[in-house]
N, C-alpha and C positions, 0 to 999 in steps of 0.2 A: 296384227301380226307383229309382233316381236322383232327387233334389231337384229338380232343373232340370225333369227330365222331369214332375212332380207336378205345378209352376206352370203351365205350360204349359197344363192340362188346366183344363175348367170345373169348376163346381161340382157339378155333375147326376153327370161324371164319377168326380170325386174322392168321391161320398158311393157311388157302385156300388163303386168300386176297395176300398172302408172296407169296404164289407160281402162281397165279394170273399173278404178277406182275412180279416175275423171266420169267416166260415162253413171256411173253409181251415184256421184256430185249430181250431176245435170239432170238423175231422174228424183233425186233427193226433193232437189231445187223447184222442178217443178210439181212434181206432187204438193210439194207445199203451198205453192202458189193455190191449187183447185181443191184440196182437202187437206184437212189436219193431220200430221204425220202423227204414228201410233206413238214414236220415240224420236222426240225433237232432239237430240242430243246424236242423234244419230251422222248428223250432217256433220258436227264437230269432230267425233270420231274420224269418220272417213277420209277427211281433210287433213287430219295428223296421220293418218296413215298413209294419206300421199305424201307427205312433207318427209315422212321418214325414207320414204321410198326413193324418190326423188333426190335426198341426199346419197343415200347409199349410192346410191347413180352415178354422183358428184364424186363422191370415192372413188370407185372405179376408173371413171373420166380420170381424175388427176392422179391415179396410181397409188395413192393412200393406205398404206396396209391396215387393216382391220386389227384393230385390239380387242384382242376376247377378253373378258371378265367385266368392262366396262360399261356404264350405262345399260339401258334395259332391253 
């Protein structure tokens, strides 16, 4: 998901999308453990999509106005 798209969203949103994305990690994590994932690159994804999220988070917390045009 996209920056732009992250802002956009509330806070209620943004903290489901966080945990979304934890529990998605954790089944990543162990599927890998008992079988081969189809798309191992899948976990690194995920992981910057919480980190994205997560900041967005950190915006809001500290009151940070959102710059549109910036980064992706």
């Amino acid at each position: 998901m996209k920056t732009n798209e992250l802002r956009s969203m509330s806070l209620e949103e943004l903290e489901e999308h966080a945990r979304e994305l934890r529990q998605e990690i954790f089944n990543l994590r162990f599927r890998r453990t008992t079988q081969p994932l189809d798309n191992p690159l899948r976990i690194r994804i995920t992981r910057k999509n919480l980190a994205r999220t997560l900041t967005v988070i950190r915006e809001l917390d500290l009151g940070l106005e959102s710059r549109t045009g910036e980064g992706s």
